[in-house]
ROTORGU-734547 format. One record per residue (C-alpha): residue number from 1; y, x, z. Coordinates in steps of 0.2 Angstrom, whole numbers. Each point is the difference from the previous one (the first is absolute). Layout:
N
<r resi="NUM" yy="Y" xx="X" zz="Z"/>
...
***
This chain:
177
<r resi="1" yy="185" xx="-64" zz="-124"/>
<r resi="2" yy="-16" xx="-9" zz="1"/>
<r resi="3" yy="-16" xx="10" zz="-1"/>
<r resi="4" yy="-11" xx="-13" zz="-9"/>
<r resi="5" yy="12" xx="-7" zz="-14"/>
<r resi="6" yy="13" xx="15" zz="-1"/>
<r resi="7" yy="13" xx="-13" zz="0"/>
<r resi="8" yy="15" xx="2" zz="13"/>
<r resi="9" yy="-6" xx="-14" zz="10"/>
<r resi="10" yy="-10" xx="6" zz="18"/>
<r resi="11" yy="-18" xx="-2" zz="-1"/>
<r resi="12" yy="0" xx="-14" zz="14"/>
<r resi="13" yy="9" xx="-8" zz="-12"/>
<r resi="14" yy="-12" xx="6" zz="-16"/>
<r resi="15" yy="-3" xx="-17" zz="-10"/>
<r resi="16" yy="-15" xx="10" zz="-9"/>
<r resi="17" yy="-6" xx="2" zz="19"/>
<r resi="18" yy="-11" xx="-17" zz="0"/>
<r resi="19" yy="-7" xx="4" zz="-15"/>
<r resi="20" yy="-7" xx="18" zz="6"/>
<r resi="21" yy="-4" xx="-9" zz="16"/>
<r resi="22" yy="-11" xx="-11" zz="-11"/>
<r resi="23" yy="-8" xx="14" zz="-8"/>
<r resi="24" yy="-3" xx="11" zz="15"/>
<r resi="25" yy="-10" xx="-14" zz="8"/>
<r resi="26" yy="-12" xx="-2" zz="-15"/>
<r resi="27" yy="-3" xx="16" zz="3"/>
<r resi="28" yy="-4" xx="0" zz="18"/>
<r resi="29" yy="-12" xx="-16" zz="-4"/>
<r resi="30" yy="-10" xx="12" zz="-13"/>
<r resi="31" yy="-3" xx="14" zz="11"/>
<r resi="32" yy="-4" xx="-12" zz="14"/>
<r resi="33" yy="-14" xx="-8" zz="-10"/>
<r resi="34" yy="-6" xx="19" zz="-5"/>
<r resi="35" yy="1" xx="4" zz="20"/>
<r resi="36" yy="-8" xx="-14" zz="7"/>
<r resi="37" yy="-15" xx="-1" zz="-15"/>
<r resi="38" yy="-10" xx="15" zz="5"/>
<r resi="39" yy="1" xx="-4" zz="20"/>
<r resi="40" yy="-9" xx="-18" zz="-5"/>
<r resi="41" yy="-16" xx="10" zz="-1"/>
<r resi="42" yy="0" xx="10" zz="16"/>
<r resi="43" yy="7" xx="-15" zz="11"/>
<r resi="44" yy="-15" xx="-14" zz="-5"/>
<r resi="45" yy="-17" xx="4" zz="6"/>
<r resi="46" yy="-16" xx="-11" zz="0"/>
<r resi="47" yy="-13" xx="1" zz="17"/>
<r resi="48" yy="-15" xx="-8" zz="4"/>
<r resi="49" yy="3" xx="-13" zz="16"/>
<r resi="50" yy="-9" xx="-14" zz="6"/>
<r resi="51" yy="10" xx="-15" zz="5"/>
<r resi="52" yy="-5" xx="-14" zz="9"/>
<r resi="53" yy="-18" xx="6" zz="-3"/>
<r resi="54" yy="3" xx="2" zz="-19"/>
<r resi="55" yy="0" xx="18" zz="-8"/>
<r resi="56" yy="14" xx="1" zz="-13"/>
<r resi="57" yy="11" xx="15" zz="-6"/>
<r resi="58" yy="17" xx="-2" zz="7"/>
<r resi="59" yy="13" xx="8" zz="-5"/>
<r resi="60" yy="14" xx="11" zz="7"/>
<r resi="61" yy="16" xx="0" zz="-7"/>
<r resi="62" yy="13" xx="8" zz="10"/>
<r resi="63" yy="16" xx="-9" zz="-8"/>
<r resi="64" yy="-6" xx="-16" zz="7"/>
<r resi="65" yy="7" xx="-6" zz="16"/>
<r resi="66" yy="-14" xx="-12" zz="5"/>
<r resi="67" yy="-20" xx="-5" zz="-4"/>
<r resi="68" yy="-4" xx="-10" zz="-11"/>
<r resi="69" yy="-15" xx="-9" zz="-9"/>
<r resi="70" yy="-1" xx="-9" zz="-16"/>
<r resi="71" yy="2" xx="-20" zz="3"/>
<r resi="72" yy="-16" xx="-3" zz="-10"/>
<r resi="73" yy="-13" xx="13" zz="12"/>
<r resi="74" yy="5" xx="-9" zz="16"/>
<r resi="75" yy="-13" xx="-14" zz="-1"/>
<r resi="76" yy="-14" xx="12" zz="-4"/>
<r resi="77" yy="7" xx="11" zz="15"/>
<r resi="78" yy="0" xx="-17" zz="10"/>
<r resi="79" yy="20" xx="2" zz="5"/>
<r resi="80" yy="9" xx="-13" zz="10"/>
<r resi="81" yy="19" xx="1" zz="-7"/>
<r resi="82" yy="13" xx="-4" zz="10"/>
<r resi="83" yy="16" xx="-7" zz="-11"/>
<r resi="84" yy="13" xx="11" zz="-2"/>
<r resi="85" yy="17" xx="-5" zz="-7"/>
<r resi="86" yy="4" xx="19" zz="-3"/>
<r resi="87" yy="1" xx="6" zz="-20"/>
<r resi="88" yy="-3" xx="16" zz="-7"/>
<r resi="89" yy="9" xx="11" zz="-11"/>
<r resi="90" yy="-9" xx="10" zz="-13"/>
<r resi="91" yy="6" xx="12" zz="-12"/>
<r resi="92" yy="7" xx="-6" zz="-15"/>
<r resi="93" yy="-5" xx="-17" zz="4"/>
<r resi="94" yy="8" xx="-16" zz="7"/>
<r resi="95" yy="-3" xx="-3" zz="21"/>
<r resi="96" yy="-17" xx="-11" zz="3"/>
<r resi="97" yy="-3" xx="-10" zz="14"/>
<r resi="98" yy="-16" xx="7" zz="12"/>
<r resi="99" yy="-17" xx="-11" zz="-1"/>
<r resi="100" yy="0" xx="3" zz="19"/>
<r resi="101" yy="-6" xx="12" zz="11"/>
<r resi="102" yy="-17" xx="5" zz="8"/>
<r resi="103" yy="2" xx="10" zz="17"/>
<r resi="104" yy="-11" xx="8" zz="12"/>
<r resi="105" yy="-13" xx="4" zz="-15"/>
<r resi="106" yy="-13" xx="11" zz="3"/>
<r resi="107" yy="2" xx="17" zz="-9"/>
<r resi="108" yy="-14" xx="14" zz="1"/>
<r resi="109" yy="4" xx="18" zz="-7"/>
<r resi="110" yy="-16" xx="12" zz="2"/>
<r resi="111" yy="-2" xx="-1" zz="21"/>
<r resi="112" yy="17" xx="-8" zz="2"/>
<r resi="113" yy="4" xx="-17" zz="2"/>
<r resi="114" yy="15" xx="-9" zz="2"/>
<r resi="115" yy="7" xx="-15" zz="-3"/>
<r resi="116" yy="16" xx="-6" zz="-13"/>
<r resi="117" yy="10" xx="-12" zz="-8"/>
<r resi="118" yy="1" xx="-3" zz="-17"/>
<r resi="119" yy="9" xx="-8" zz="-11"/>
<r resi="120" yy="-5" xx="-13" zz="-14"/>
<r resi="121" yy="8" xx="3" zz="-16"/>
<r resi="122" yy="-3" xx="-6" zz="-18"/>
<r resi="123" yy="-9" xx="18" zz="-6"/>
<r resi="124" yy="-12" xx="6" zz="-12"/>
<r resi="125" yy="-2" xx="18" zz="-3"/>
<r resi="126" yy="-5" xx="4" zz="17"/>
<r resi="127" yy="-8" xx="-9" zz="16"/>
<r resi="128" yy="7" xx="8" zz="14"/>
<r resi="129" yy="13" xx="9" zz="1"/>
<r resi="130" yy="5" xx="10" zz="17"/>
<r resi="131" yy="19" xx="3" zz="1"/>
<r resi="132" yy="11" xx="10" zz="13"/>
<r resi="133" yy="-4" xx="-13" zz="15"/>
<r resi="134" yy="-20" xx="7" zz="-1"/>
<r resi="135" yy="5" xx="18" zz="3"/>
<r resi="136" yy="11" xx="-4" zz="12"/>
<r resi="137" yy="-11" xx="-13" zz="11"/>
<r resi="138" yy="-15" xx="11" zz="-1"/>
<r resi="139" yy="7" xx="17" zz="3"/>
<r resi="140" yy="-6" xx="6" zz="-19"/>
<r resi="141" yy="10" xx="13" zz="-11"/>
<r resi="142" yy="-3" xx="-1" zz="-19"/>
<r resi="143" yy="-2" xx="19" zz="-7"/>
<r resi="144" yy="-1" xx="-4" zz="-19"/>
<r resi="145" yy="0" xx="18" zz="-5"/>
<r resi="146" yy="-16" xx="5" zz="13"/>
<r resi="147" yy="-7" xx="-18" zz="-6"/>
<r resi="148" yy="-2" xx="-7" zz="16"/>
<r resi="149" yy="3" xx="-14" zz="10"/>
<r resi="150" yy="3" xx="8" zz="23"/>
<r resi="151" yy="-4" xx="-13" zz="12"/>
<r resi="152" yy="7" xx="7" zz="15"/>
<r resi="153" yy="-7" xx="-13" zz="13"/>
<r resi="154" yy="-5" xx="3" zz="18"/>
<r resi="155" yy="-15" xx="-6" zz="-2"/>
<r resi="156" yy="-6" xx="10" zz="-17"/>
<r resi="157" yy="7" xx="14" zz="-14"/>
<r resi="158" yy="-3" xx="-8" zz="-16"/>
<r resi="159" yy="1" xx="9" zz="-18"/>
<r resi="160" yy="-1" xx="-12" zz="-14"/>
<r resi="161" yy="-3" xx="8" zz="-16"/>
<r resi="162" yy="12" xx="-8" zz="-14"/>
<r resi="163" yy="-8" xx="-4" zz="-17"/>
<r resi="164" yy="14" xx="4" zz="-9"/>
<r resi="165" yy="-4" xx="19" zz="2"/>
<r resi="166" yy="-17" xx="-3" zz="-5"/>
<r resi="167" yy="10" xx="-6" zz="-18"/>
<r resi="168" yy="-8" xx="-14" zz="-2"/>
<r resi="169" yy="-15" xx="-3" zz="9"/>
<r resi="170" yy="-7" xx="-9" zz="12"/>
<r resi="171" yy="10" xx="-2" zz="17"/>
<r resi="172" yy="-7" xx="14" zz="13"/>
<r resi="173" yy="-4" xx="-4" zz="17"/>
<r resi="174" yy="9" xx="2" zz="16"/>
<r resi="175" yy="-7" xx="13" zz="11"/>
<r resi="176" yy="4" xx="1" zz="19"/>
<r resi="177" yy="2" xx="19" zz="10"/>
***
């Protein structure tokens, strides 16, 4: 006896089986929006960095995988882009071919500097945006509960106070230990 439609077919063989496959993943796709909603706050963080002798906020979002900068800032940041036949693929969004990419730029973060590459891309809610390839190059650990930004560099210790603790203000500076 099948357990889903009570009929004496085997639930394998359920024809109301696709139907309640259907309706689980709708559900699965609602709570995974409630899930994933919440975390959006705690995973983006704005900082105050120079780059290439320009002082911006950056910001830090830990679901990106690399850096990036909005296609329109890299003239006033003086940016040489390197073509790039790569695209990228956003969320809910269709892929879009880089504008290029800038490497070697020179990033300053309270007494650290370093140097990364970013990316060129058609954005304009933020100007820089430092992904997973900024922590991972420059030995940093993203605390978004403490608020901080850990640059754990031979040279230096840097703290970088994230402004999306101080709800809303300005960006806070980095302070080195």
């Amino acid at each position: 006896m099948c357990s889903i439609c009570k009929g004496p077919n085997r639930a394998i063989n359920c024809p109301k089986k696709k139907s309640l496959n259907t309706v689980q993943n709708m559900e699965e796709d609602e709570e995974e929006v409630v899930r994933s909603t919440p975390l959006q706050h705690h995973t983006i963080q704005k900082i105050k960095v120079t780059l290439n002798g320009k002082e911006m906020k950056a910001m830090v979002d830990t679901r990106a995988t690399l850096n990036f900068v909005a296609a329109n800032e890299t003239v006033q940041l003086g940016l040489k882009l390197a073509v790039d036949g790569n695209k990228l693929k956003t969320e809910h969004a269709a892929p879009q071919s880089f504008e290029g990419a800038a490497r070697d730029v020179p990033l300053k973060m309270g007494a650290w500097r370093g140097k990364v590459t970013l990316v060129a891309v058609p954005y304009d809610d933020f100007e820089v945006i430092h992904g997973l390839e900024f922590p991972a190059n420059a030995k940093a650990v993203v605390v978004p509960h403490l608020g901080v930004v850990t640059i754990c560099d031979e040279t230096c210790l840097v703290w970088c106070l994230l402004s999306a603790r101080a709800r809303g203000r300005n960006c806070l500076p980095c302070k080195s230990m």
